[in-house]
Structures are given as C-alpha cells and as structure tokens.
LONU-790748 format. One record per atom (N, C-alpha, C): atom name; z, x, y. Coordinates in steps of 0.1 Angstrom, whole numbers. Atoms other than C-alpha are relative to their C-alpha. Example, Ala and Ser with C-alpha at 12.3 -4.5 7.8 and 13.67 -1.06 7.14 Angstrom:
2
<r site="N" w="0" u="9" v="-12"/>
<r site="CA" w="78" u="123" v="-45"/>
<r site="C" w="0" u="9" v="12"/>
<r site="N" w="0" u="-9" v="-11"/>
<r site="CA" w="71" u="137" v="-11"/>
<r site="C" w="8" u="-8" v="11"/>
***
This chain:
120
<r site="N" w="12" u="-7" v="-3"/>
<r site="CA" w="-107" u="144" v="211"/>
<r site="C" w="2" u="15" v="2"/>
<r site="N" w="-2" u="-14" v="-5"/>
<r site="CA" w="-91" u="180" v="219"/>
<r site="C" w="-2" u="5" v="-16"/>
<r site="N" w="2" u="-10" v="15"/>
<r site="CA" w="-92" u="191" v="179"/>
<r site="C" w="-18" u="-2" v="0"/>
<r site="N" w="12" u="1" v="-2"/>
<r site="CA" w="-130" u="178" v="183"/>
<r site="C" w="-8" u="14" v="-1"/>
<r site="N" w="7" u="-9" v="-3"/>
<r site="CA" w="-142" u="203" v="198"/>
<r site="C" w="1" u="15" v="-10"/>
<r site="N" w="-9" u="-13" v="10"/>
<r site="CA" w="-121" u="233" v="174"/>
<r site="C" w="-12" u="-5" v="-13"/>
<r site="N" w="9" u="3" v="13"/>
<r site="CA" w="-140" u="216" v="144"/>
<r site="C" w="-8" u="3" v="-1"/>
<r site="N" w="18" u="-1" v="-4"/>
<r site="CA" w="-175" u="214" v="159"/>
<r site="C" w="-4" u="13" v="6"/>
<r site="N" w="12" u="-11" v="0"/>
<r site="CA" w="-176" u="245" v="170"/>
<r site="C" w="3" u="13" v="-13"/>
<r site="N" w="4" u="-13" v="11"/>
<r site="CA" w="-166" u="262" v="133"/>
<r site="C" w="-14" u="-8" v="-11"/>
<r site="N" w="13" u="6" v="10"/>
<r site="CA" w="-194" u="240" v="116"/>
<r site="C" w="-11" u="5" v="11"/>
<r site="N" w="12" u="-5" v="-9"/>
<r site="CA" w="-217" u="248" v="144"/>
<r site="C" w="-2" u="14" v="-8"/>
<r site="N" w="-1" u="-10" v="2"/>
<r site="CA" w="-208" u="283" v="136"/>
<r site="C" w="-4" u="5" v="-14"/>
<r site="N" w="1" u="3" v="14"/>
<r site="CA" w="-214" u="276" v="98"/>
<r site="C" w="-15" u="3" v="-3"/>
<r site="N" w="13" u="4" v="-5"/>
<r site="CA" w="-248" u="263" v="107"/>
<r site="C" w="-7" u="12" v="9"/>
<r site="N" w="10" u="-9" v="-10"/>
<r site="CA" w="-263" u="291" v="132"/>
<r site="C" w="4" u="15" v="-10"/>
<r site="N" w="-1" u="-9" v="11"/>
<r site="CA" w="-250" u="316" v="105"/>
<r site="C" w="-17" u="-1" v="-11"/>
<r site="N" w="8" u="1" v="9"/>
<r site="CA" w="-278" u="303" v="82"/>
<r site="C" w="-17" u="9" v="8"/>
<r site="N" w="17" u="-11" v="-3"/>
<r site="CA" w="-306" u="326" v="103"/>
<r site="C" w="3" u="9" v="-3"/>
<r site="N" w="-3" u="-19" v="7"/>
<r site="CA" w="-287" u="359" v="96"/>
<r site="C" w="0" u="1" v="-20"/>
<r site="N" w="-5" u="-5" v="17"/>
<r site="CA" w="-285" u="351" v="57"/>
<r site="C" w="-11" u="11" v="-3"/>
<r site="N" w="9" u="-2" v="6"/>
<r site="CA" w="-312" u="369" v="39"/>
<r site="C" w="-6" u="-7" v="-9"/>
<r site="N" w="6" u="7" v="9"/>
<r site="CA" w="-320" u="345" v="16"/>
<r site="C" w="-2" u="-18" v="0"/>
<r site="N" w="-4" u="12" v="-3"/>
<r site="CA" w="-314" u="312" v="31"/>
<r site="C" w="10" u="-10" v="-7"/>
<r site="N" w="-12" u="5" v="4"/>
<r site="CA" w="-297" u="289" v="11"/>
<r site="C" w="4" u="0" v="-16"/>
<r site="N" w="-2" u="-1" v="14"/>
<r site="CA" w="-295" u="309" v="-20"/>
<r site="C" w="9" u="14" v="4"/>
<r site="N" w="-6" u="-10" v="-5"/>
<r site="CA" w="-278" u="332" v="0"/>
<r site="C" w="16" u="-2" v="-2"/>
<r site="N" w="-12" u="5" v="0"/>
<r site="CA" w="-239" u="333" v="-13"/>
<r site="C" w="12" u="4" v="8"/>
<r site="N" w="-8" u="-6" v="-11"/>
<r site="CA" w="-224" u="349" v="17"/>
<r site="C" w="2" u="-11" v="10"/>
<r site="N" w="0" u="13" v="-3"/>
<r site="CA" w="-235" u="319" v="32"/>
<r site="C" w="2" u="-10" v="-6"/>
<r site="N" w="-10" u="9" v="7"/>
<r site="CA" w="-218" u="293" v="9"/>
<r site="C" w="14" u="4" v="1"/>
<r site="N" w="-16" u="-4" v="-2"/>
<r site="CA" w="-188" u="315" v="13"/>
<r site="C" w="5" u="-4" v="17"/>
<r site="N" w="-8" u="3" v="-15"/>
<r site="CA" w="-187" u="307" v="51"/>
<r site="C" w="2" u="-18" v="-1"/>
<r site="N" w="-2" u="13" v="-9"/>
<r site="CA" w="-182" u="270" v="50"/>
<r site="C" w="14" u="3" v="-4"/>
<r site="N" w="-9" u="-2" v="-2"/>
<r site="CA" w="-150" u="281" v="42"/>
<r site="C" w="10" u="-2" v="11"/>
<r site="N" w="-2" u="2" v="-12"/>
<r site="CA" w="-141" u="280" v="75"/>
<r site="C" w="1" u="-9" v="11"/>
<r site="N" w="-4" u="10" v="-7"/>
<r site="CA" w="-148" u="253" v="87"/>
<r site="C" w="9" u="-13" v="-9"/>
<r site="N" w="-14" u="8" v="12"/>
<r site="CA" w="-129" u="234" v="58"/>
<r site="C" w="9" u="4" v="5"/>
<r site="N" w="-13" u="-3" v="-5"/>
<r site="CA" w="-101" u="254" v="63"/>
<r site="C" w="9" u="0" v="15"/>
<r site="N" w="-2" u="7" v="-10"/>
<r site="CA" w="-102" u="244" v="96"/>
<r site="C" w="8" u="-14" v="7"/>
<r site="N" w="3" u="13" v="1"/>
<r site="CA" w="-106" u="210" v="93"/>
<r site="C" w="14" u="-5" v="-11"/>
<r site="N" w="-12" u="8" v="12"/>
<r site="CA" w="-74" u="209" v="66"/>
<r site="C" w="13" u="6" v="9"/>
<r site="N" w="-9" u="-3" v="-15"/>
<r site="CA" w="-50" u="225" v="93"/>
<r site="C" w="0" u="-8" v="6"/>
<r site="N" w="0" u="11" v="-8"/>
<r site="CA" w="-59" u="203" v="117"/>
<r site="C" w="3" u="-11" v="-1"/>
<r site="N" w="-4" u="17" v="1"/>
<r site="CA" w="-59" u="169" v="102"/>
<r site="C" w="14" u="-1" v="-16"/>
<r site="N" w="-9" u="0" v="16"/>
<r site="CA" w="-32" u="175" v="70"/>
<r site="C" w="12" u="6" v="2"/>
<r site="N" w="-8" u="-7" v="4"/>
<r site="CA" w="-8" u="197" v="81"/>
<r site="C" w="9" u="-8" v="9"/>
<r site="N" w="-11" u="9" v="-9"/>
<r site="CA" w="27" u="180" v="94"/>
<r site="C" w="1" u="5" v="13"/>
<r site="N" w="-8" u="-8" v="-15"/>
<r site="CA" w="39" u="209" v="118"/>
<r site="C" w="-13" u="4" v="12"/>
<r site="N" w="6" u="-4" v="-6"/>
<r site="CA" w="4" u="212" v="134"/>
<r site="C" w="-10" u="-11" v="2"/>
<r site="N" w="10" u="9" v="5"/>
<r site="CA" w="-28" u="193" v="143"/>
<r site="C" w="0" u="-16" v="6"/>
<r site="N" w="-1" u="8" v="-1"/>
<r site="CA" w="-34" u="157" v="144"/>
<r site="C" w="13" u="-8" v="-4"/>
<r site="N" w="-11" u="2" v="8"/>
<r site="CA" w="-3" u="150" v="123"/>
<r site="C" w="10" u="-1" v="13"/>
<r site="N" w="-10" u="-7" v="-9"/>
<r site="CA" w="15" u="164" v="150"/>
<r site="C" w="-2" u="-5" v="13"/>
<r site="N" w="8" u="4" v="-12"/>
<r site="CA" w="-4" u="151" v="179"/>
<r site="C" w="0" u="-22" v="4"/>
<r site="N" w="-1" u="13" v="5"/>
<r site="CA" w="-4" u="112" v="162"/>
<r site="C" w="12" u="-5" v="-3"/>
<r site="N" w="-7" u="4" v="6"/>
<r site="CA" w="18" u="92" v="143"/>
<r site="C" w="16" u="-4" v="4"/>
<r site="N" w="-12" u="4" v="-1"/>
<r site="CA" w="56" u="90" v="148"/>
<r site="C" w="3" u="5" v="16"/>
<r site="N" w="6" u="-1" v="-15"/>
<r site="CA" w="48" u="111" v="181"/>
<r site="C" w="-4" u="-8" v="10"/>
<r site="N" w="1" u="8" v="-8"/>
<r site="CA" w="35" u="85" v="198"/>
<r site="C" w="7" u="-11" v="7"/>
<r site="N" w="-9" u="10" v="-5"/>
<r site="CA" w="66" u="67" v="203"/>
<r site="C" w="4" u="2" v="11"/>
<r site="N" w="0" u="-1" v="-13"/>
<r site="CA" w="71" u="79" v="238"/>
<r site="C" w="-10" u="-10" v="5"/>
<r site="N" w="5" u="4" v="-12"/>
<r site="CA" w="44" u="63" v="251"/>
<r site="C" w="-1" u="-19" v="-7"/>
<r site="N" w="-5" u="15" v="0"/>
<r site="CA" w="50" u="29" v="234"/>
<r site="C" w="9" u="-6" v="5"/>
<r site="N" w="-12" u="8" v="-5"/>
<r site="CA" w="84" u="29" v="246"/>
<r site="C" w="-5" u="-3" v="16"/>
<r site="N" w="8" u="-2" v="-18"/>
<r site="CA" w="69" u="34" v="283"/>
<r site="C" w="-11" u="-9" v="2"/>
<r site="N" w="10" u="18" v="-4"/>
<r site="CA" w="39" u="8" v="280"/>
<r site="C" w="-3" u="2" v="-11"/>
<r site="N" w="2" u="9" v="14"/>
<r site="CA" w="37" u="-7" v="250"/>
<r site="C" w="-17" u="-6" v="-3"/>
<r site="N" w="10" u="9" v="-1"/>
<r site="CA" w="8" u="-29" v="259"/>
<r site="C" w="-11" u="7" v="5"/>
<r site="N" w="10" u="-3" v="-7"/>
<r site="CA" w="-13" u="-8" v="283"/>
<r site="C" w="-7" u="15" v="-15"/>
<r site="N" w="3" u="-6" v="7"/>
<r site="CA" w="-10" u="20" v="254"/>
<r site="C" w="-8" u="-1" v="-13"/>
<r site="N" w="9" u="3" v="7"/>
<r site="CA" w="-23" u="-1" v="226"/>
<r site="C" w="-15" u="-5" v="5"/>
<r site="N" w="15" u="1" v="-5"/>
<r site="CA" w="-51" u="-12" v="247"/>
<r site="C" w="-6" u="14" v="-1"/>
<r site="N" w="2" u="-8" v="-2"/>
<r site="CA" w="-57" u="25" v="252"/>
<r site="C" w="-8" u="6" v="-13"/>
<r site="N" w="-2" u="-6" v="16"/>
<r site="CA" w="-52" u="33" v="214"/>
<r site="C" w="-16" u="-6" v="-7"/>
<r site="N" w="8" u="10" v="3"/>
<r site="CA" w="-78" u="3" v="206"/>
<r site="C" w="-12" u="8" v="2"/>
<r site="N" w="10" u="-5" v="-5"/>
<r site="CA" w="-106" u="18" v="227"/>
<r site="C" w="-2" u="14" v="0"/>
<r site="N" w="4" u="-15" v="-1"/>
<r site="CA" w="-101" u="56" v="221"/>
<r site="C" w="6" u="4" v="-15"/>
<r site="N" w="3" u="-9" v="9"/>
<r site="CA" w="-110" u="77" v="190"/>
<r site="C" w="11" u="8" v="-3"/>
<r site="N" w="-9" u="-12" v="0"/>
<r site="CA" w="-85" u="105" v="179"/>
<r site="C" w="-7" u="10" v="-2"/>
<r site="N" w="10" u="-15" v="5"/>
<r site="CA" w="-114" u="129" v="166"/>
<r site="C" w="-12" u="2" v="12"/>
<r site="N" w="13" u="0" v="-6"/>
<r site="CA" w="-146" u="119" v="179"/>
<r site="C" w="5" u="-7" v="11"/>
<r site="N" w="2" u="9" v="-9"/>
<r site="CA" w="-148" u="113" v="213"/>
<r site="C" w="-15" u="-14" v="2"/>
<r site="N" w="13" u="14" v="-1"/>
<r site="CA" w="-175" u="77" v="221"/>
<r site="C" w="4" u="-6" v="9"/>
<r site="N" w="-4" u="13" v="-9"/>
<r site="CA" w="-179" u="54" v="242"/>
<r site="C" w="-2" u="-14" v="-9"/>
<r site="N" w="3" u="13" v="11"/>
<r site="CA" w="-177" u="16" v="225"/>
<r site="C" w="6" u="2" v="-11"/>
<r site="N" w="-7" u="-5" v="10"/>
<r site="CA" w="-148" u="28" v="203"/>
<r site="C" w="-1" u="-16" v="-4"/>
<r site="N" w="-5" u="9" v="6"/>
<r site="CA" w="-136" u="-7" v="198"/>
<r site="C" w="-5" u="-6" v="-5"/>
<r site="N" w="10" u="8" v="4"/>
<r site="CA" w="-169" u="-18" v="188"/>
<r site="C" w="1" u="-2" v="-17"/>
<r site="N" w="2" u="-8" v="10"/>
<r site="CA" w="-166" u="2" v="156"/>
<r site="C" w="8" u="-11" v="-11"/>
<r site="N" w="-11" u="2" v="10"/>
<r site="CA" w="-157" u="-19" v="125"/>
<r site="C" w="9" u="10" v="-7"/>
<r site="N" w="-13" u="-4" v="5"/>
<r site="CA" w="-124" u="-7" v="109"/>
<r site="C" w="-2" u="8" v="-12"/>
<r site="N" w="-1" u="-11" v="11"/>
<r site="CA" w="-137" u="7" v="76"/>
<r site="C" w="-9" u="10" v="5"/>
<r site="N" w="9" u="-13" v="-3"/>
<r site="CA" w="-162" u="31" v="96"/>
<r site="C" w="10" u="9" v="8"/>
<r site="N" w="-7" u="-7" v="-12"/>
<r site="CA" w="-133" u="42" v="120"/>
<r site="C" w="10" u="3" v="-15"/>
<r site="N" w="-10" u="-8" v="12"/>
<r site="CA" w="-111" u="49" v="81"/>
<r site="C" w="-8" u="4" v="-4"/>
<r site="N" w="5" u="-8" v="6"/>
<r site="CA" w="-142" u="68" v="72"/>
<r site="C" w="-8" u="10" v="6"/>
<r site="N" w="6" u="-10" v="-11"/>
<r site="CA" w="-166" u="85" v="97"/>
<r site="C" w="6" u="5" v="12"/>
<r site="N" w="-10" u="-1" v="-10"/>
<r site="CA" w="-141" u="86" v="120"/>
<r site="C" w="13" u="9" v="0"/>
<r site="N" w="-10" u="-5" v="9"/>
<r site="CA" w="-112" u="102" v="103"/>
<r site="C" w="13" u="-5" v="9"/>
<r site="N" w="-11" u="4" v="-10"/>
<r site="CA" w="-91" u="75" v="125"/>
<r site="C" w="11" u="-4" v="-15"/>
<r site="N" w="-9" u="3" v="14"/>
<r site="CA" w="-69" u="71" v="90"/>
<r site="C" w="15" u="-6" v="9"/>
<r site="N" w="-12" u="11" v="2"/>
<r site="CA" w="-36" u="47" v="87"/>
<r site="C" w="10" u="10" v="3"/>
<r site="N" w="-11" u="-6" v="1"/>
<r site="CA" w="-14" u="78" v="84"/>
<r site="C" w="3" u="8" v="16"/>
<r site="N" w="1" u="-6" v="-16"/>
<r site="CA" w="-19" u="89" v="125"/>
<r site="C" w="6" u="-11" v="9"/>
<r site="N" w="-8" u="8" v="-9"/>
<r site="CA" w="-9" u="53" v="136"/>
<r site="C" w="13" u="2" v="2"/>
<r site="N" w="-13" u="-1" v="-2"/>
<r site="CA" w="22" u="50" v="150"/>
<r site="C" w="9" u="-18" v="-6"/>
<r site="N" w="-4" u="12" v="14"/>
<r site="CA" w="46" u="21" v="124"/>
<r site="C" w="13" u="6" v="9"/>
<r site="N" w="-13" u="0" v="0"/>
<r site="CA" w="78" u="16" v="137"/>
<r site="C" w="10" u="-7" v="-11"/>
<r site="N" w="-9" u="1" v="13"/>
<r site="CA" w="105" u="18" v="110"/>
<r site="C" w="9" u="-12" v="2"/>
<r site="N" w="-5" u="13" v="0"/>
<r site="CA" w="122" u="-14" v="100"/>
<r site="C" w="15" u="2" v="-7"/>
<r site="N" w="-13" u="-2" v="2"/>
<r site="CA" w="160" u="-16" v="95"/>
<r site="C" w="5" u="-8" v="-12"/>
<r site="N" w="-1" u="10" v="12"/>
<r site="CA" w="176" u="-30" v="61"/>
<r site="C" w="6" u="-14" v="7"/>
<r site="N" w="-6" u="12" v="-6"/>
<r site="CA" w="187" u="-58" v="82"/>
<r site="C" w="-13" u="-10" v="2"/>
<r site="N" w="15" u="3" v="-7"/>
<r site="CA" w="150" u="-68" v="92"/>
<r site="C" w="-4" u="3" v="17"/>
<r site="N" w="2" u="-3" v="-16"/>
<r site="CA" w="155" u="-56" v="128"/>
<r site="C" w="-12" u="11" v="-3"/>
<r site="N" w="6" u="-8" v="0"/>
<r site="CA" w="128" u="-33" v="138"/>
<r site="C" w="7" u="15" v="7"/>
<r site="N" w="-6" u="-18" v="-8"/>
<r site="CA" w="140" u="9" v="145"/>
<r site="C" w="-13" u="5" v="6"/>
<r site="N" w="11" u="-11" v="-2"/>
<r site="CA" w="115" u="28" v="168"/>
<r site="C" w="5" u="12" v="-5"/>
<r site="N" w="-3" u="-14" v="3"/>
<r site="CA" w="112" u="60" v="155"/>
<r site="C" w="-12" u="8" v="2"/>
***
C-alpha cells in the first residue's frame, strides 16, 4: 500500500491538469502528461532494483523464515497496491488483474535438484 499512494497521486495530478488545458481533451499538452503517471507506474511495479519488485518477491523470505504461518495469513488478507478491507474476499483473477497482485511479487521458494526445497 506505500507505492499506492506515489501512483494516485501522479494520475490525480494527470486528472486536475485537464482544467488548465485550453482545449480540453483535444488539448495535446495534455495527452503528453499521462506520461507521468505511466512512467511512474513502470518504475514502481517492473523495475528489479526498485519498487514492488524490490519490496515483494524473493524479499519476503525473512518474514517466512520468522512466521511462516502468521505471515501467510497476513499475505492472504492484505493487498500489495491497493489498500481494502475484505482483501481475501477478492476472487484470484480480479486480484491478477485490478489489483496488480501478479504471480511474479509472491514469494516461491527455490527447489533443489534433489527435490528438497532451498529458501531463497
């Protein structure tokens, strides 16, 4: 929920831009700003060394080693973008699509050629 806020307020910003255009939405000063919040939004959730990337994923293995159990209950009920209440309500393909809770943010512990499991 902390990039949340970063996002919402360059689309906000996108958005309350459209009273200064002069032309409203034939205005191309204003198509040039959603720039911004895209480029926002591809930083934060795409890039390895920053972001959600960074925040998710392989990261998370601290707090599985430490509670395992209490963390995936945690994980279950809470969002990574949007904060809500009644996260877990959410079927699965609305949380891989309006949600931007995607596969590549879980945390997958690596499996050894032996079949043992590696945390990593």
């Amino acid at each position: 929920p902390n990039y949340f806020g970063e996002i919402f307020q360059w689309w906000c910003l996108f958005a309350f831009s459209y009273s200064s255009s002069n032309n409203g939405y034939a205005d191309p000063l204003w198509w040039i700003g959603i720039l911004s919040p895209l480029f926002t939004m591809q930083i934060l959730m795409t890039m390895e060394p920053t972001g959600l990337c960074n925040a998710e994923g392989k990261n998370l293995k601290r707090y599985y080693d430490k509670c395992p159990d209490s963390y995936s209950k945690y994980r279950e009920n809470t969002s990574i973008l949007i904060p809500m209440i009644g996260y877990k309500y959410v079927p699965m393909f609305l949380k891989r699509t309006i949600f931007f809770d995607f596969e590549k943010y879980e945390y997958k512990p690596r499996s050894q050629s032996d079949g043992s499991v590696k945390n990593e």
